[in-house]
N, C-alpha and C positions, 0 to 999 in steps of 0.2 A: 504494500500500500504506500503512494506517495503524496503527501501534504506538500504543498507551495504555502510559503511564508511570505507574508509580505508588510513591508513597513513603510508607508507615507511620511516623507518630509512634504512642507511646501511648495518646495520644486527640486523634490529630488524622491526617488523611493530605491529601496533596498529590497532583495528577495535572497531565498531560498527554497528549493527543490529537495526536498528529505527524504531518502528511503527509508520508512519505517519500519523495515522490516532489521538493515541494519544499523539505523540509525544515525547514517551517513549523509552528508549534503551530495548531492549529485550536480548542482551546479550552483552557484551565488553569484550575485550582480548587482550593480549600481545602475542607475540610470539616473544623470543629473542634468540641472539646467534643463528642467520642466516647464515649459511656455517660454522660456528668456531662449536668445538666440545662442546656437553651439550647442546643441540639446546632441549628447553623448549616453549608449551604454555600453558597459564594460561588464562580461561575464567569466569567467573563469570555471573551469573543469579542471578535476587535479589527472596530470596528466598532458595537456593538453596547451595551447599558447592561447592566453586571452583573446576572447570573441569582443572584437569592438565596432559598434556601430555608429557612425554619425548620421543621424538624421533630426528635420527639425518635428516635435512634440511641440502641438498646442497644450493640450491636458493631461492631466492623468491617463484617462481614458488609452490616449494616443501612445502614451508610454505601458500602459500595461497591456496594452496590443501587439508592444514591439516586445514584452518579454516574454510573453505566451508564442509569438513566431520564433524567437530566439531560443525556447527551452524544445519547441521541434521542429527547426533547422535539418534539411537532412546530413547537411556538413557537421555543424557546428552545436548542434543539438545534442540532447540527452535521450527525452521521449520519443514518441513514433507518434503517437495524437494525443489532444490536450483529454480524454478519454483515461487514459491513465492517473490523472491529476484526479483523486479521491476528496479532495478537500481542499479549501483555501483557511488557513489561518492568519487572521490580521492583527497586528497588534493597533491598540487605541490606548491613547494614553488617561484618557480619566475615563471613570465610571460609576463616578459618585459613590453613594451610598445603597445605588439598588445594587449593584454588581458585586457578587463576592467571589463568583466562579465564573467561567467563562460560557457564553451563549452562543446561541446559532441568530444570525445577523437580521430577524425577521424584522418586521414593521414599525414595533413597538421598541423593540431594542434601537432601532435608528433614529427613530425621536426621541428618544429618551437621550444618544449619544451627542443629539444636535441641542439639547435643554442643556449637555453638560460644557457646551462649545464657554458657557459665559464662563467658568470654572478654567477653562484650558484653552483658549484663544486662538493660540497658535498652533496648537497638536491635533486636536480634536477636528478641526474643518478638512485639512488633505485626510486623515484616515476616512473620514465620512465619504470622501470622494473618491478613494481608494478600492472603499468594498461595494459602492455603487457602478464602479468601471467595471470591476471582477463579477458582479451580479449581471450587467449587462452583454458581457462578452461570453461568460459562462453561466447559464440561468439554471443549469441543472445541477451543477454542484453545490453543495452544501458551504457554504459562507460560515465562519466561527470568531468572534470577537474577543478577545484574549487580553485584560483589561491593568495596564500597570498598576494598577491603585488596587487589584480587586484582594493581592496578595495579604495587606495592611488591614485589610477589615474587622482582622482579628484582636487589632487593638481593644484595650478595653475603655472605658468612657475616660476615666480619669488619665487616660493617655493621649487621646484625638481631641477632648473638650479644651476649648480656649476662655482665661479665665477674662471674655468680656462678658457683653449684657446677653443673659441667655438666651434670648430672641432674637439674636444676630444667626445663633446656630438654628432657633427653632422656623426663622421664615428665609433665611438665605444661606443657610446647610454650612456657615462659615466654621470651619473643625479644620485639625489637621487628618489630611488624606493618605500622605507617604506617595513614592514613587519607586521605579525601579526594580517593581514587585518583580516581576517574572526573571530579572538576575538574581535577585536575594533569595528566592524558591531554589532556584536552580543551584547556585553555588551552596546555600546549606544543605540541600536533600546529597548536593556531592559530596562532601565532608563527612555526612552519615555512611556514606557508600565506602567511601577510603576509610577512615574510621574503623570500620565493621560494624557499627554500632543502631540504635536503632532510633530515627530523627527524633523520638517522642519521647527520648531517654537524655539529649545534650541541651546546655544551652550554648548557642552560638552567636556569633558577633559579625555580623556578614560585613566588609567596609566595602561597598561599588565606586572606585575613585578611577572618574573620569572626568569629561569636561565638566558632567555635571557630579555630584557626591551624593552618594546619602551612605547612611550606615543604620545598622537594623540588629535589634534583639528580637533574635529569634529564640525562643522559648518552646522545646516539645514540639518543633516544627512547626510554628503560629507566630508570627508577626506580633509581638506586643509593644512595643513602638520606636521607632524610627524619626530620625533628625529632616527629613523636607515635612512640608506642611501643607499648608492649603492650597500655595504653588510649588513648583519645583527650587523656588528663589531662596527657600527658608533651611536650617540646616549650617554645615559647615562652610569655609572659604573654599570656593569652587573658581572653574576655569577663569571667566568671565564673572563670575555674580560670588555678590559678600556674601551670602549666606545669612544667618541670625546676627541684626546689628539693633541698639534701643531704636524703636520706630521714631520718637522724636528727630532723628536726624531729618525726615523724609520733610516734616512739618518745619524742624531750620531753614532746611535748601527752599523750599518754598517761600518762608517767609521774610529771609535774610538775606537769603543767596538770588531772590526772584526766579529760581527756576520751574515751567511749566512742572505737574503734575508725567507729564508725558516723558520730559527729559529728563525728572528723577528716573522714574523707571529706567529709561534706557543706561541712566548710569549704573543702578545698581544692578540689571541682567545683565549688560553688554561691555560695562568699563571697571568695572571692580575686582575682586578676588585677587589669584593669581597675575593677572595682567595689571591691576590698579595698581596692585602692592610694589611688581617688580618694576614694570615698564618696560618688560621686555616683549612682555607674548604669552598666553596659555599652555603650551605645547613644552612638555618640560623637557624635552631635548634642548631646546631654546634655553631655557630655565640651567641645565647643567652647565653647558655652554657658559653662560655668563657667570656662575661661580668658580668655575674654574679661571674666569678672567678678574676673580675678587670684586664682583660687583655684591656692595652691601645689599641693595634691596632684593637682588635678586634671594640673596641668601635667608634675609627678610622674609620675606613671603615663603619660602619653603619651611622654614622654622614655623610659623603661624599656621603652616599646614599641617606639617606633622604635631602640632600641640594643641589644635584643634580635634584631630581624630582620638589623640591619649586622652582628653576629655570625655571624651564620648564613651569608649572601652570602660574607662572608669565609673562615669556614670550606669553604666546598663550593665557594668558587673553589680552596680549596688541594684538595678530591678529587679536584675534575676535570680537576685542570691548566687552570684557565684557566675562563671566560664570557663566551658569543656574547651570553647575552640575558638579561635579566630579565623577568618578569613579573608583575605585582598585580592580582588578582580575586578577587570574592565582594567584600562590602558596604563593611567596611572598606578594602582592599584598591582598590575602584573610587571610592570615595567622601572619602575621607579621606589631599587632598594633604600635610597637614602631618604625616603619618604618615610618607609618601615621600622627604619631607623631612629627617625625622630618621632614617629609614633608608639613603638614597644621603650624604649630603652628610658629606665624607669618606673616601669612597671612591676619591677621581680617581686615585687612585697604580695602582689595580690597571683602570684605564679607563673608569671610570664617572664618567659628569660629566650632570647632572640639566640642564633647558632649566626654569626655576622658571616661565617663563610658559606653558611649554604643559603642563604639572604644574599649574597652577592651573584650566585647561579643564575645563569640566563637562560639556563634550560626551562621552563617554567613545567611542562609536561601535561600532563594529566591530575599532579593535583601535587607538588612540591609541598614538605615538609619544612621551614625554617626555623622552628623551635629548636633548642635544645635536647637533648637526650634527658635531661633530668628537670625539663618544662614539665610543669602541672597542666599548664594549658597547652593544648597543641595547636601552633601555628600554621597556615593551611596559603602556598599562590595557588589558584586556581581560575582558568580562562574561562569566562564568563560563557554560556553557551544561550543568548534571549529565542532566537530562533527555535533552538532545539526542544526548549523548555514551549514554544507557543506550538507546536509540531504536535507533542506531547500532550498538552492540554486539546487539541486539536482534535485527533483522532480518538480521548479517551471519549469527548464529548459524541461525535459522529458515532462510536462503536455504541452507544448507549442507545 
């Protein structure tokens, strides 16, 4: 049985082709520069030299046209007819509070996803337009909605309740949501797996450090709560965006600084964190780069990164009573030891004692070990698999 995964940017989408039987991607692809002129896709087969197509894409629609001819290609293809293709799994980035598990993309589920647009702005309208190109191009395939937030639901009130006026939550659902669920599932149900052990037996500490960050106590396999909030904006210092800062600033810059309502935001999405702090750039190759040239701020901000996430360890070790395991996944997170560095080190009072030489391995594998031998906690890289994990939820849903 083969699931296609697919992931809507605004003008860009992301796929995958899964055989579920082994569990392997049979083809992945980009397709970028969606309606903008230079509209590119790039597929990949292992094995094989990148499949790349130039042609111009008004919409989605035009782009998922050209991955559905791309994935049966008789060159350049994987299938023989889009007849193979048992399922589409999409991911959507909110889901409010109806979603806890993952749905089949009917009528009500779409209005419900387009009520959640005022919640997610920016994420929410391309997936909508996503699984309506996939719905019109394939009408007999089963459509499956696979909901970042739905992972989180398991928070409990005094976790997601925000301490304003309770009628903020009761008529415009203002709580925090979490994000990144379907990494956070996936990288702890692996940990369980490496382990030997049985998810509903550890608690875990899942850290997703990418452009964007969240970090997640996971408890007996359930989400009990986690650093994003009601946006993805909330939380630790991220690529682009501050993360958790006193709201009064927002109310300064407005009243002091005169800046629009509009230009706050885009400072603290689009100019802060990582790039506000160094001035360098997001991208922590960049970031290495310039401490290696003794740039202070560069060094700045990676210090406020890694002592931001020791905050957090520390904090959700006191939720949970206690941590079987750690874990770091997504770019930064699998790529960037001296991040791990200024996150564990310090830690050994509550059992955490970092192995610095197998913290330096760039092998990362299947699921790297950097604890020590005589770590209480065990430290866990492991590559983030969202696809695999929406694949997964996909087919258990359709086998139902």
């Amino acid at each position: 049985m083969k699931v296609l995964v697919i992931n809507c940017g605004s003008s860009s989408l992301k796929y995958q082709l899964i055989d579920m039987t082994t569990e392997e991607a049979l083809a992945e692809g980009l397709v970028e520069r969606i309606g903008i002129e230079g509209s590119i896709l790039t597929q990949k087969v292992t094995g094989r030299d990148k499949y790349i197509v130039k042609n111009p894409l008004n919409d989605h629609q035009d782009a998922i046209e050209l991955v559905l001819k791309s994935l049966v290609d008789e060159k350049f293809g994987v299938i023989k007819s889009m007849n193979e293709i048992s399922a589409v799994g999409h991911r959507v980035v909110h889901g409010g509070e109806k979603y806890s598990n993952s749905v089949l993309a009917d009528e009500t589920v779409m209005k419900n996803i387009e009520e959640f647009i005022k919640l997610a702005p920016l994420h929410n309208p391309p997936n909508i337009i996503g699984i309506k190109a996939c719905k019109e191009l394939m009408p007999n395939t089963p459509m499956v909605c696979v909901f970042d937030t739905a992972f989180h639901q398991t928070m409990p009130e005094k976790a997601y309740i925000y301490p304003l006026p309770y009628e903020f939550y009761e008529q415009d659902h203002i709580r925090r949501y979490g994000f990144h669920g379907t990494s956070h599932k996936y990288v702890a149900n692996k940990v369980a797996e490496v382990m030997k052990e049985k998810i509903e037996e550890l608690k875990i500490v899942t850290c997703h450090l990418g452009n964007g960050v969240s970090i997640t106590a996971v408890d007996g396999g359930k989400s009990v709560d986690t650093t994003m909030g009601f946006t993805p904006l909330a939380g630790t210092i991220m690529g682009s965006r501050c993360g958790d800062i006193d709201p009064a600033i927002v109310t300064y810059l407005v009243k002091e600084k005169k800046y629009s309502i509009d230009e706050v935001n885009e400072i603290l999405n689009k100019k802060s964190g990582i790039l506000g702090v160094s001035g360098v750039g997001t991208d922590f190759r960049d970031i290495r780069s310039a401490i290696g040239n003794n740039n202070d701020r560069a060094i700045l901000a990676t210090d406020i990164f890694g002592y931001h996430i020791k905050k957090q360890i520390g904090a959700y070790a006191a939720v949970m009573g206690g941590i079987d395991a750690i874990v770091f996944t997504a770019g930064i997170g699998e790529h960037a030891p001296e991040v791990r560095i200024r996150a564990l080190t310090g830690l050994e009072f509550i059992g955490i004692k970092l192995d610095e030489e197998k913290n330096d391995n760039q092998n990362v594998g299947n699921g790297l070990v950097i604890s020590s031998e005589d770590s209480k906690v065990k430290i866990f890289v492991i590559p983030t698999n969202e696809e695999l994990m929406i694949a997964k939820e996909t087919l258990a849903l359709i086998q139902k």
